[in-house]
N, C-alpha and C positions, 0 to 999 in steps of 0.2 A: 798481729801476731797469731790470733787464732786462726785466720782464714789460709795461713801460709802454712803451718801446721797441717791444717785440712787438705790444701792441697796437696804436701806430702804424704798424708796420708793414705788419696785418693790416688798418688803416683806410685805408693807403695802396693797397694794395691794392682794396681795393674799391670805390677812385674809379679808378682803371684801365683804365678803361671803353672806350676809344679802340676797342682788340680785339674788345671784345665783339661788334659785328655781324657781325666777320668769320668766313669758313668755312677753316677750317682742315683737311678732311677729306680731300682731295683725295691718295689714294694711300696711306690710312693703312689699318693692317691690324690697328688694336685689337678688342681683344676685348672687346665687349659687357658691362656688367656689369650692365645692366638698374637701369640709379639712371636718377632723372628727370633729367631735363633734360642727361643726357650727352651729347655728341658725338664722334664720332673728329677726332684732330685731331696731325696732324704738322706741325712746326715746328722751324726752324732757331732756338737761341738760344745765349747763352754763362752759364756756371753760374753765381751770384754768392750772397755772403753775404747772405740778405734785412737783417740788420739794420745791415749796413754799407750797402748800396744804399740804404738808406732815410734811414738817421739819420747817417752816416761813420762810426760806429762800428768800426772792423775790427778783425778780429784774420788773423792769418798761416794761409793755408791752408785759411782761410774756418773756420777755427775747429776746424780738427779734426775734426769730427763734434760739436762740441756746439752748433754753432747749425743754425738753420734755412736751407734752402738753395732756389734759384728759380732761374727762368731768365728771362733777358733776351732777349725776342722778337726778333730780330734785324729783322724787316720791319715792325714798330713800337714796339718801345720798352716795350712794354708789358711789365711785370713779375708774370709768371705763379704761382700758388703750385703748387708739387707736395707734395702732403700725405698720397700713397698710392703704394704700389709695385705690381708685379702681383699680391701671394702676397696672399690671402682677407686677411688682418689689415689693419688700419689702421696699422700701422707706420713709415708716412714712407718718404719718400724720401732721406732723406739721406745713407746708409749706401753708394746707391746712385748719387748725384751728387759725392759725395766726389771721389773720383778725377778727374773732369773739372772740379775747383775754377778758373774762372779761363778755362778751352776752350771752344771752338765746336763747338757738336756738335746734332745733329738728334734730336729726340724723335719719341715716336707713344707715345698714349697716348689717352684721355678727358678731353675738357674739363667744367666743369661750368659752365654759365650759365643763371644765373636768380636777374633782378634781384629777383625780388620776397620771393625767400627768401633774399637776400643773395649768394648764392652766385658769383663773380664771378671769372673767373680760378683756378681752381682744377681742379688738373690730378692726372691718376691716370696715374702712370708707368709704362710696357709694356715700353719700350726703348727704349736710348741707344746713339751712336754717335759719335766725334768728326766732323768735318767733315772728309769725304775719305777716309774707312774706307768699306768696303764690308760690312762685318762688323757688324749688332747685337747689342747684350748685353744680354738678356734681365735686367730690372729684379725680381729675386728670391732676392737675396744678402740679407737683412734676418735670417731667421732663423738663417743657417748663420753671419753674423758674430754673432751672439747667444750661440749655442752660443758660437764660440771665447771670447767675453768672459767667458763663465761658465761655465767647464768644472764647477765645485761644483755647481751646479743642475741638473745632469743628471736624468732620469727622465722617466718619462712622463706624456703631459696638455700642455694649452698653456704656453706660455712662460710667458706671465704669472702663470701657479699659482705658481711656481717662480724667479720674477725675484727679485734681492736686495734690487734696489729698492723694486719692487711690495711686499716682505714687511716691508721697512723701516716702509714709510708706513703698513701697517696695521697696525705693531705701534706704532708713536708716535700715528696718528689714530683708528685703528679700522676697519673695513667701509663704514662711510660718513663718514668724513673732519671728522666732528664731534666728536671725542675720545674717548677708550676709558669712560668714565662714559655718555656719551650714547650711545654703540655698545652696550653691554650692557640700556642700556632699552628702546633698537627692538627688540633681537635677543629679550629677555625676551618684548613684546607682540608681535610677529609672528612668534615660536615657543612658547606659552605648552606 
């Protein structure tokens, strides 16, 4: 139920389209990250649960940190995805939009458009501010709330070596997510 939801919402998103021509760059001070079709782009919007925005689905608080979170364009309507924060990983944003579940507040960050490889509203999060603070917050708390969730996983190497989660899945699917019988026949042939 959840995952078809999502992808609704992710299809909703990509009809979105309204924003797309527009320039959003105008006094943003994001950092390059050298992807195609990025743009700098600051913008006023208010934080929302993507799958209540989408489908009314809600839950309180925009879910705690377990659903996916966006922002509503304030100067069109347009419902943007943020799917990355500042720090190298792919991580999400959410960790980092939490706190302003429900508030107006201005971003800067990378947009990514480009219809033709789908990519459409989808935004790379640098920093947030509520509306009316003069004060940015630097979009790279993902890790350090990591640690705290997992104090047991401590050591060194990337998160992911060491996530509970991540150790879970490959002990119930395998390394490639095909099951632990077929995970030992790749592993066999592409390590004989």
């Amino acid at each position: 139920m959840i995952a078809r939801a999502l992808t609704a919402a992710l299809a909703a998103l990509a009809l979105s389209g309204p924003g797309a021509a527009q320039d959003f760059s105008e006094n943003s001070e994001a950092r390059s990250w050298n992807l195609f079709a990025e743009q700098p782009a600051r913008f006023e919007a208010t934080v929302v649960d993507i799958l209540c925005e989408v489908t009314g689905n809600c839950a309180e608080n925009c879910g705690d940190g377990r659903r996916q979170l966006g922002l509503l364009r304030s100067l069109d309507g347009v419902l943007v995805y943020p799917n990355k924060n500042s720090q190298p990983a792919f991580t999400g944003a959410t960790v980092e939009l939490l706190p302003y579940c429900g508030a107006e507040v201005e971003v800067d960050g990378l947009m990514l458009e480009d219809a033709y490889l789908g990519a459409v509203n989808i935004y790379l999060l640098q920093r947030i501010r509520r509306l009316g603070d003069e004060t940015w917050v630097s979009a790279n708390r993902w890790t350090d709330d990591w640690a705290e969730n997992n104090p047991d996983a401590a050591g060194s190497g990337p998160w992911f070596r060491r996530d509970p989660r991540v150790l879970r899945e490959i002990a119930e699917e395998g390394y490639f997510g095909l099951g632990l019988d077929r995970d030992a026949e790749i592993r066999a042939e592409l390590f004989p």
